[in-house]
N, CA, C and O atoms as CSV, one atom per row, in Angstrom:
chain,resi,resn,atom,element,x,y,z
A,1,UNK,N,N,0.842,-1.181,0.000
A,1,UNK,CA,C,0.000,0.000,0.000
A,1,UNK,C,C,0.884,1.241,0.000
A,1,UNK,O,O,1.902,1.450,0.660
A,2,UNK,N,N,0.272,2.011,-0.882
A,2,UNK,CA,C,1.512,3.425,-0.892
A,2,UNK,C,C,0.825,4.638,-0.449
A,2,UNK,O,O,-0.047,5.124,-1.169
A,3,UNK,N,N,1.223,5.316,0.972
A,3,UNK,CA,C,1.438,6.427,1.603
A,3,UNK,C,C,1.922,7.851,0.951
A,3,UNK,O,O,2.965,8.076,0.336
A,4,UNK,N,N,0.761,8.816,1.300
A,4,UNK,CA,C,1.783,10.057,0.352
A,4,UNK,C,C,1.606,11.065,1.676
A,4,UNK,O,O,0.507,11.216,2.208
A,5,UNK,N,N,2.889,11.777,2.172
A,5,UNK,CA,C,3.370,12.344,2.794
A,5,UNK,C,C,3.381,14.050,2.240
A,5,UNK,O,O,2.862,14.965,2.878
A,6,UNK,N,N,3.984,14.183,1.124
A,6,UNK,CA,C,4.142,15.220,0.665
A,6,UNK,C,C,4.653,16.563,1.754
A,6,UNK,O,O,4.507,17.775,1.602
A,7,UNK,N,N,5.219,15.882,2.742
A,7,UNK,CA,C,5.590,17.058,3.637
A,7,UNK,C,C,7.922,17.066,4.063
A,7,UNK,O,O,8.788,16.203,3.922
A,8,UNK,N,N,7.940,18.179,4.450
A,8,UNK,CA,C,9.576,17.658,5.121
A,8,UNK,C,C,9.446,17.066,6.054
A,8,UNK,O,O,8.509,17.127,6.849
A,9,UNK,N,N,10.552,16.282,6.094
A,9,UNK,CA,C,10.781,15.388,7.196
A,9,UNK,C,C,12.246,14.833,7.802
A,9,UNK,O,O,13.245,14.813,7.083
A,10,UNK,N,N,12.264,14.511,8.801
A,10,UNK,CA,C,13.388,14.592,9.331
A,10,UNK,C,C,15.258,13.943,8.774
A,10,UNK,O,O,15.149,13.387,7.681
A,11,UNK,N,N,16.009,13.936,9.034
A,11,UNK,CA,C,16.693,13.610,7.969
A,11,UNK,C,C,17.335,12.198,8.083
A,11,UNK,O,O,18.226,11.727,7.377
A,12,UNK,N,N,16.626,11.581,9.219
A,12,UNK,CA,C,16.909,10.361,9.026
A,12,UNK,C,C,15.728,9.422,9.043
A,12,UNK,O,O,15.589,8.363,9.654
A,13,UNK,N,N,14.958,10.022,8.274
A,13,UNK,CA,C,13.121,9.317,7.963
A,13,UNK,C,C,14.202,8.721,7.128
A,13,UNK,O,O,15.067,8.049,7.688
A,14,UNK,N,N,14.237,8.933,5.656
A,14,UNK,CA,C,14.219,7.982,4.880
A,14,UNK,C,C,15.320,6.483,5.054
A,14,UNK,O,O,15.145,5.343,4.624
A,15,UNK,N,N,16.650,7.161,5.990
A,15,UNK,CA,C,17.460,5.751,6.189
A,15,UNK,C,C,16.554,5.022,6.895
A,15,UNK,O,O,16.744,3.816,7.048
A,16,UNK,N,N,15.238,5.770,7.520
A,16,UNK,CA,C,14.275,4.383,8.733
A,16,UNK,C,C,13.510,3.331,7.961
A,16,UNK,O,O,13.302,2.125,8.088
A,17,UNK,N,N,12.999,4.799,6.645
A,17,UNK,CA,C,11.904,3.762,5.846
A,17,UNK,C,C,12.860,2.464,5.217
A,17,UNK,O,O,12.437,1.310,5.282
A,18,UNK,N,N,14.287,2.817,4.561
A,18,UNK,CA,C,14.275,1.548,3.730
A,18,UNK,C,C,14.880,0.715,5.125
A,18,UNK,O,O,14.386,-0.392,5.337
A,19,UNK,N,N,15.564,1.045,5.743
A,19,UNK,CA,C,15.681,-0.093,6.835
A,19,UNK,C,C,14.996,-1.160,7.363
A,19,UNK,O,O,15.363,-2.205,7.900
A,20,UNK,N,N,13.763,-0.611,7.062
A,20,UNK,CA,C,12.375,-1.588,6.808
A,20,UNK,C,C,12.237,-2.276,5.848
A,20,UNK,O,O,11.611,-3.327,5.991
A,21,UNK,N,N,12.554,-2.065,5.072
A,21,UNK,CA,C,12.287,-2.734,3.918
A,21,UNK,C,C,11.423,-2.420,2.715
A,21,UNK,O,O,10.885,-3.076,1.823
A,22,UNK,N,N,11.509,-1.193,3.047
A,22,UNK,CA,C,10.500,-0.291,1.693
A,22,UNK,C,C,10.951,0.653,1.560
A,22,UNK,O,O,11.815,1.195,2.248
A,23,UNK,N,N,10.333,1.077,0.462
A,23,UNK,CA,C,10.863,1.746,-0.943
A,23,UNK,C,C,9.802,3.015,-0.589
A,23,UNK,O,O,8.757,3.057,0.059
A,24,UNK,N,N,10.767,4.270,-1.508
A,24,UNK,CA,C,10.207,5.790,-0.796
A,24,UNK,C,C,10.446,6.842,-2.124
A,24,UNK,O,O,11.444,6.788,-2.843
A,25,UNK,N,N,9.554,7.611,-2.262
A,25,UNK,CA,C,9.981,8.555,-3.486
A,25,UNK,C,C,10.471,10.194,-2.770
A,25,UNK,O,O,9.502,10.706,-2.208
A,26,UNK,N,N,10.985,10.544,-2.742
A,26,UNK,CA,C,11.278,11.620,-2.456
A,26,UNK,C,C,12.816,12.702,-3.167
A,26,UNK,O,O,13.580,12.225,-4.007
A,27,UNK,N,N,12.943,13.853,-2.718
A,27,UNK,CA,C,13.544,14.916,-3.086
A,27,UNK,C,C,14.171,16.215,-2.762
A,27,UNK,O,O,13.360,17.014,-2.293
A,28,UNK,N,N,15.492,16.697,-2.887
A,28,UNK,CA,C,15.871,17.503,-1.842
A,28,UNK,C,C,15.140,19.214,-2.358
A,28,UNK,O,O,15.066,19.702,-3.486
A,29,UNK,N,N,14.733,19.727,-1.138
A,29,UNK,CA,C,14.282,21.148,-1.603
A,29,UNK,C,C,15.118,21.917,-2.043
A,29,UNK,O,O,16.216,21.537,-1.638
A,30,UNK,N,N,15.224,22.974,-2.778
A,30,UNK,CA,C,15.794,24.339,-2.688
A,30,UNK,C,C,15.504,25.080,-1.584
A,30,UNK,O,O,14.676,24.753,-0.734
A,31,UNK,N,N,16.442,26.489,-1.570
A,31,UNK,CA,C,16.465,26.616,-0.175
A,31,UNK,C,C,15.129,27.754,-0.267
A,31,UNK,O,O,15.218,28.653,0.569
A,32,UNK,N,N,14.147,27.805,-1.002
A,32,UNK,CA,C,12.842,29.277,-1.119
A,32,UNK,C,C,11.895,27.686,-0.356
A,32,UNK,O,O,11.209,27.704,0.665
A,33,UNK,N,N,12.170,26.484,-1.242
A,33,UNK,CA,C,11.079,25.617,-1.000
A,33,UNK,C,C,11.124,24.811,0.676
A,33,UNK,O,O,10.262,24.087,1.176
A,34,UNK,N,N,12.292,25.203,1.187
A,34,UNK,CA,C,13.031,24.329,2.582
A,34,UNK,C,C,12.073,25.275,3.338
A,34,UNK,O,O,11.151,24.940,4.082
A,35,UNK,N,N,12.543,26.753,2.943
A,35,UNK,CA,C,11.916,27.728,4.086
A,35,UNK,C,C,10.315,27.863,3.891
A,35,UNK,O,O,9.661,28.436,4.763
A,36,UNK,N,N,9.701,27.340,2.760
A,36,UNK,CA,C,8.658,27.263,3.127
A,36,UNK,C,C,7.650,26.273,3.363
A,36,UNK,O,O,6.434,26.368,3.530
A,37,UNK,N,N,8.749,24.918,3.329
A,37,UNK,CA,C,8.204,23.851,4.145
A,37,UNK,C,C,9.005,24.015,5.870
A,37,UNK,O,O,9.003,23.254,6.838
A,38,UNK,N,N,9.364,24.797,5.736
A,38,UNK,CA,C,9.537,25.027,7.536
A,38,UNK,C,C,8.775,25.253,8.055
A,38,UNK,O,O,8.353,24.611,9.017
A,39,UNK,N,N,8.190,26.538,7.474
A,39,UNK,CA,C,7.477,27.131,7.942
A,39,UNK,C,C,5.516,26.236,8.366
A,39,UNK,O,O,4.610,26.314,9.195
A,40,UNK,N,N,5.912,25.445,7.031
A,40,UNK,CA,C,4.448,24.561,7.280
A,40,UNK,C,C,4.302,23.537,8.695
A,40,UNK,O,O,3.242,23.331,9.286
A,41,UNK,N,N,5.784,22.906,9.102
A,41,UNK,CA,C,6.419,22.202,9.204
A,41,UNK,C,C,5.781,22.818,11.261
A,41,UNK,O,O,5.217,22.217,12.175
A,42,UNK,N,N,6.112,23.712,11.152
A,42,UNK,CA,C,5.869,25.088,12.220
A,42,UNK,C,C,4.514,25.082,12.615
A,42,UNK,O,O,4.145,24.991,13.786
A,43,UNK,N,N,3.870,25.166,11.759
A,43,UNK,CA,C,2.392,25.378,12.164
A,43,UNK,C,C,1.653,23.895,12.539
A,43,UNK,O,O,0.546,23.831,13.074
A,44,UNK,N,N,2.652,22.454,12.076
A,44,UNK,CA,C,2.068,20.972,12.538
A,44,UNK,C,C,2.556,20.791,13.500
A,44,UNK,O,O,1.748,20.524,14.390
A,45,UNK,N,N,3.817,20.807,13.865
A,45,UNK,CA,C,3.982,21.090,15.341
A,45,UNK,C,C,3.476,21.767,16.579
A,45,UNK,O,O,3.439,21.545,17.789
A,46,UNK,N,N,3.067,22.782,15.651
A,46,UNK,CA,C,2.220,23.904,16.607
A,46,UNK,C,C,0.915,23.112,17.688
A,46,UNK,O,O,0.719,22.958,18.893
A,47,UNK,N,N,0.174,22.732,16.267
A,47,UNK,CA,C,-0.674,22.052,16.389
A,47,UNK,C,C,-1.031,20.788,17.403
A,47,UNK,O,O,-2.010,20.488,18.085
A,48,UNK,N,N,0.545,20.082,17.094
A,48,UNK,CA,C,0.690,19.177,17.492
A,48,UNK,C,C,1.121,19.072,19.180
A,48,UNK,O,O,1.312,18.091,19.898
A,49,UNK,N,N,1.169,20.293,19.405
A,49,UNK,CA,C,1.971,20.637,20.745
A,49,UNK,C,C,0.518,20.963,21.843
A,49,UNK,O,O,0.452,20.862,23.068
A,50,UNK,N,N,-0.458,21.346,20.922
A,50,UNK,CA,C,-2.046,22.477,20.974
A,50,UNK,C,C,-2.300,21.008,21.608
A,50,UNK,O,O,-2.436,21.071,22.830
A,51,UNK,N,N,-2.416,19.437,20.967
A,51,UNK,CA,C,-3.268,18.713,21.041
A,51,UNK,C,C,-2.976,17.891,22.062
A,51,UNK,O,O,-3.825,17.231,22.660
A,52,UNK,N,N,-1.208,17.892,22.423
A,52,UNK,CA,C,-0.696,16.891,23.405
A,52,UNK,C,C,-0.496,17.666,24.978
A,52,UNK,O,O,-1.012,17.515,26.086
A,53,UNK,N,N,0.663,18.661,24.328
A,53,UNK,CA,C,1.062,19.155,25.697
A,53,UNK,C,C,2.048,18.604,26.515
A,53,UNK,O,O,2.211,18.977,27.676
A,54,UNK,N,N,3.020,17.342,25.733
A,54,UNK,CA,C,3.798,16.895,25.673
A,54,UNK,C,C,5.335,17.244,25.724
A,54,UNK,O,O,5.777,18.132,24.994
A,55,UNK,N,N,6.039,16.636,26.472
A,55,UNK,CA,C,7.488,17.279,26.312
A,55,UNK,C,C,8.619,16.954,24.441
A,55,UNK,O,O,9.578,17.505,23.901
A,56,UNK,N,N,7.558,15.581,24.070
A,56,UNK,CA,C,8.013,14.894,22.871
A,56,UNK,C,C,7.738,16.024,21.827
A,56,UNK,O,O,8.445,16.364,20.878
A,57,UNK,N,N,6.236,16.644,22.342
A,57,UNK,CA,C,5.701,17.319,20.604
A,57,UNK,C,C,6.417,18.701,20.949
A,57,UNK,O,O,6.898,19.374,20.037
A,58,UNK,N,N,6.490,19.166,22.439
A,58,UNK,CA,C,7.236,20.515,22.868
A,58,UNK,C,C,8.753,20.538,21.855
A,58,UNK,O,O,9.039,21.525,21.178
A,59,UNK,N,N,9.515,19.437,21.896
A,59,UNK,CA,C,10.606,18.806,21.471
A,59,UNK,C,C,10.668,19.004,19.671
A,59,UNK,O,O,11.443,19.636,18.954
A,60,UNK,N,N,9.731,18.332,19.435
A,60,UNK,CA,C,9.406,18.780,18.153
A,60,UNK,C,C,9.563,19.909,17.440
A,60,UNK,O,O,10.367,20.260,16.577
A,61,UNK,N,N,8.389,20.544,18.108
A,61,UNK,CA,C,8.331,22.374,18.199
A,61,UNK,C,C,9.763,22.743,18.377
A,61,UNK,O,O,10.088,23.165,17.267
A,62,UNK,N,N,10.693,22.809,19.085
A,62,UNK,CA,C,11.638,23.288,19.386
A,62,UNK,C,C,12.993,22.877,18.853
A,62,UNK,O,O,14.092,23.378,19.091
A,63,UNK,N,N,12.681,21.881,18.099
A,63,UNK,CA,C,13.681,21.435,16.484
A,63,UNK,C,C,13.314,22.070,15.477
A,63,UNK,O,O,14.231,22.562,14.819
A,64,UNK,N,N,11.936,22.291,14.998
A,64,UNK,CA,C,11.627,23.494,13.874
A,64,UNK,C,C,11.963,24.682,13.944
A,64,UNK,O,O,12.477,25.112,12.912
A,65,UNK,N,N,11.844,25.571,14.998
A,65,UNK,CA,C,12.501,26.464,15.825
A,65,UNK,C,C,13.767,26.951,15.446
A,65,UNK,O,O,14.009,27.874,14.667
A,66,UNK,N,N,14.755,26.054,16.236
A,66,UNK,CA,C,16.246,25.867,16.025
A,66,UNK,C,C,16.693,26.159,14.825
A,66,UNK,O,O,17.595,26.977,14.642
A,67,UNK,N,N,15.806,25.193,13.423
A,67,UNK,CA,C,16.196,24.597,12.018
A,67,UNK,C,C,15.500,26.552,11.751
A,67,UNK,O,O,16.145,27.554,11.445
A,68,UNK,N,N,14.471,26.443,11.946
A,68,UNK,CA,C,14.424,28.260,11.546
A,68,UNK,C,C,15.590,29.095,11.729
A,68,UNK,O,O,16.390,29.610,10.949
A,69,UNK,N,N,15.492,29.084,12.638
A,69,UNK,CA,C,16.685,30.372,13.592
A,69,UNK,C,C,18.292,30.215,12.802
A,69,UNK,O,O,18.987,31.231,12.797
A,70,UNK,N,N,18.749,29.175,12.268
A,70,UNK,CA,C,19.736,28.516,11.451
A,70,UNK,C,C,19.734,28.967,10.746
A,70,UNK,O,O,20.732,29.596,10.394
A,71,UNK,N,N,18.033,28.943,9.709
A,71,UNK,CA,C,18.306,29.144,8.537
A,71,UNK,C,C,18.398,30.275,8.052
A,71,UNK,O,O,18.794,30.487,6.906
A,72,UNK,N,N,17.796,31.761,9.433
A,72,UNK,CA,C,17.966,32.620,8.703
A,72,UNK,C,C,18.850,33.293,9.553
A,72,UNK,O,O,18.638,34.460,9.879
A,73,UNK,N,N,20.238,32.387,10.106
A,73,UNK,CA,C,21.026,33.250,10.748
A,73,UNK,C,C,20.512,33.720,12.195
A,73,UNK,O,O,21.286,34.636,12.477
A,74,UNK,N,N,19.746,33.592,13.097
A,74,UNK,CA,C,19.396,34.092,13.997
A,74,UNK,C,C,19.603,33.446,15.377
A,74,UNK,O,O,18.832,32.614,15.856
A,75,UNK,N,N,20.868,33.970,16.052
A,75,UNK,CA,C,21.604,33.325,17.290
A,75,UNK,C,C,20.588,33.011,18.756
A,75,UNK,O,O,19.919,33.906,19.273
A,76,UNK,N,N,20.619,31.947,19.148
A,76,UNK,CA,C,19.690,31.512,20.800
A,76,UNK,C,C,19.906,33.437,21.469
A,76,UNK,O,O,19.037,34.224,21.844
A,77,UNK,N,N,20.706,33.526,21.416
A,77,UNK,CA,C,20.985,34.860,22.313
A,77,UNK,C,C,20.050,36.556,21.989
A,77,UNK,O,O,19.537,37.433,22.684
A,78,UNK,N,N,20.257,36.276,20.497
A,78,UNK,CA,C,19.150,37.383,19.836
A,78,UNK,C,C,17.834,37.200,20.285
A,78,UNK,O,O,17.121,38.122,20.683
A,79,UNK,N,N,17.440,35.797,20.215
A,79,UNK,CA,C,16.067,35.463,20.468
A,79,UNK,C,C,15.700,36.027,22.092
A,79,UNK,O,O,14.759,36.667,22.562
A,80,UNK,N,N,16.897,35.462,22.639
A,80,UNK,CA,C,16.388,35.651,24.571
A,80,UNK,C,C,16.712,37.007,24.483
A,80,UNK,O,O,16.512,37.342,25.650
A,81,UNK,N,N,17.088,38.055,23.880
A,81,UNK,CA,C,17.463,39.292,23.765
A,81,UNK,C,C,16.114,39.995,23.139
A,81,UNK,O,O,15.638,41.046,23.567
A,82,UNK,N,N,15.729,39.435,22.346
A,82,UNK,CA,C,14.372,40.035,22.003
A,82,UNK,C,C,13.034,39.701,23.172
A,82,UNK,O,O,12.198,40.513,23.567
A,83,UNK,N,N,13.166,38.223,23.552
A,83,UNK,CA,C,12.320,37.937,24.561
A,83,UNK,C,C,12.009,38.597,25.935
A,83,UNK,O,O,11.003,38.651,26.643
A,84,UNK,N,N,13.531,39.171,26.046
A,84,UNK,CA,C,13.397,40.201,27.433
A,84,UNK,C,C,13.042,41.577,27.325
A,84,UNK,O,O,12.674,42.209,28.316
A,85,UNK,N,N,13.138,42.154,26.035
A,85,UNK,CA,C,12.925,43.507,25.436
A,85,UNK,C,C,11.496,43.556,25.731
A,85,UNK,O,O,10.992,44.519,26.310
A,86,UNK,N,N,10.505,42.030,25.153
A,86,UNK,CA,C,9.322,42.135,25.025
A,86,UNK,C,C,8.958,42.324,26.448
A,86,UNK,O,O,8.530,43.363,26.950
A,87,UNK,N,N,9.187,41.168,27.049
A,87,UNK,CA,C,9.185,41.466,28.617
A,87,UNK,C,C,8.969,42.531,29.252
A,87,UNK,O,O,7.884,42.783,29.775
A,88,UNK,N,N,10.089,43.373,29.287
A,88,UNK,CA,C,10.343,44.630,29.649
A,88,UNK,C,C,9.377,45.552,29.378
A,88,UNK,O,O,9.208,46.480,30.169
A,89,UNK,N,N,8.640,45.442,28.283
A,89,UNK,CA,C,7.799,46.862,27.649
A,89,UNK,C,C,6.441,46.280,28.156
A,89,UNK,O,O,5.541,46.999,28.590
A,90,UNK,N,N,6.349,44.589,28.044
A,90,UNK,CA,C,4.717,44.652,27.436
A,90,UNK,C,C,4.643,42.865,28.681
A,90,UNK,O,O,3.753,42.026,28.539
A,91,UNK,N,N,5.404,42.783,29.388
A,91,UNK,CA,C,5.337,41.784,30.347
A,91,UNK,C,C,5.496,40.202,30.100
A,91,UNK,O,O,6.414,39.869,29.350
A,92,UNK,N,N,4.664,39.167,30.676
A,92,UNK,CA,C,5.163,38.278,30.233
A,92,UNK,C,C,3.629,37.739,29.860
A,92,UNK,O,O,2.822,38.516,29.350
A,93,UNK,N,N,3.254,36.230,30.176
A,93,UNK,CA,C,2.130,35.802,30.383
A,93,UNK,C,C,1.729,34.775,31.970
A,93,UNK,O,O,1.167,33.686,32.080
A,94,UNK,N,N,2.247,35.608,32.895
A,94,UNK,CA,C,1.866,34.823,34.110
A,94,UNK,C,C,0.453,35.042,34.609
A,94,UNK,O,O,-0.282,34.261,35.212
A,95,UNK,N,N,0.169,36.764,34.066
A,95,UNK,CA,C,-1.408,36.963,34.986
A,95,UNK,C,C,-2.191,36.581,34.706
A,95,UNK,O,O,-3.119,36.471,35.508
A,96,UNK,N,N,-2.308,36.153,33.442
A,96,UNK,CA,C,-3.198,35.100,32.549
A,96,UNK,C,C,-4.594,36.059,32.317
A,96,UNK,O,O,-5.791,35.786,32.402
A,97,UNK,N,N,-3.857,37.320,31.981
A,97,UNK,CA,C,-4.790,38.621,31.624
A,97,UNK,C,C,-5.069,38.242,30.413
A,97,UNK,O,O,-4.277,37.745,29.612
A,98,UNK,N,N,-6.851,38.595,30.158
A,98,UNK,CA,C,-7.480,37.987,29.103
A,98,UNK,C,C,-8.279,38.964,28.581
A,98,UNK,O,O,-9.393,39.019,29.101
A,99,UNK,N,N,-7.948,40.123,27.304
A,99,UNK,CA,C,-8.153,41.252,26.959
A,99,UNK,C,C,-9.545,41.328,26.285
A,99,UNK,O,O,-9.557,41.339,25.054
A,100,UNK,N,N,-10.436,41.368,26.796
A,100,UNK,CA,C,-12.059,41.511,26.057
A,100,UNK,C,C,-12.313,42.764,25.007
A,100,UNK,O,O,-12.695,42.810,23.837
A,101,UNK,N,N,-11.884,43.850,26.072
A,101,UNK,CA,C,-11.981,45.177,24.877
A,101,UNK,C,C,-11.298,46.035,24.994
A,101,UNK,O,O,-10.547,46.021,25.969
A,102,UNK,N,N,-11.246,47.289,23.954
A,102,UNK,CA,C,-10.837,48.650,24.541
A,102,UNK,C,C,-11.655,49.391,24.198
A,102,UNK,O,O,-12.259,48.948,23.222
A,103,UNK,N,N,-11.989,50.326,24.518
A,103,UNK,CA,C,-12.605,51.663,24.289
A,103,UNK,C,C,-11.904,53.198,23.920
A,103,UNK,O,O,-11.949,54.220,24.605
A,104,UNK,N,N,-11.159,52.955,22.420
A,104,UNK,CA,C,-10.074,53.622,22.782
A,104,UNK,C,C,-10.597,55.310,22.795
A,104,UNK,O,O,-11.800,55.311,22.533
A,105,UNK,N,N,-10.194,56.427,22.968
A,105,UNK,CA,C,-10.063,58.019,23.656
A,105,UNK,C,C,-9.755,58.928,21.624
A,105,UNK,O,O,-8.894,59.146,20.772
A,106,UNK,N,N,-10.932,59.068,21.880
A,106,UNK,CA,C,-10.561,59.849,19.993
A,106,UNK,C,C,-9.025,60.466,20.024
A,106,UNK,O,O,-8.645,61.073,21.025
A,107,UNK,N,N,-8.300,60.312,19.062
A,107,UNK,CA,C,-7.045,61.256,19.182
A,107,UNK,C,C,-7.402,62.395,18.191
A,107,UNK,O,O,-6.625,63.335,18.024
């Protein structure tokens, strides 16, 4: 029976599949088509993290992440550097403040 995937996948899927004993069609991206199967790649994890809550799918999430941050150059340190900036201005999410409306003041 033949399976269609049509998604990226990790880079030692395919040494697993034939290790099994089956046969696999696949192809390496360019790097416009890598970044925008990352990005898809991003939002199933997301998902996948939404549905478990898991340290495995957290894990997941946080290999797409990484493989982002790589690809476009962007150091662990920039990130926690931006994370505290945000912090700083606009807080974190501990109060578990849950914004219904504003009423904003004509300017």
């Amino acid at each position: 029976m033949k399976f269609f995937y049509n998604k990226l996948v990790r880079d030692k899927i395919i040494e697993n599949i034939k290790r099994k004993g089956h046969t696999c069609e696949y192809r390496k991206l360019n790097d416009e088509e890598y970044r925008q199967e990352l990005d898809k790649k991003l939002l199933e994890e997301s998902k996948e993290v939404i549905e478990a809550h898991s340290a495995e799918e957290l894990g997941d999430l946080m290999e797409v992440i990484e493989t982002i941050m790589k690809e476009h150059n962007i150091s662990f340190e920039e990130v926690k550097q931006a994370m505290q900036k945000k912090r700083n201005s606009n807080g974190a999410f501990n109060d578990k403040i849950f914004l219904i409306s504003v009423d904003e003041k004509d300017k």
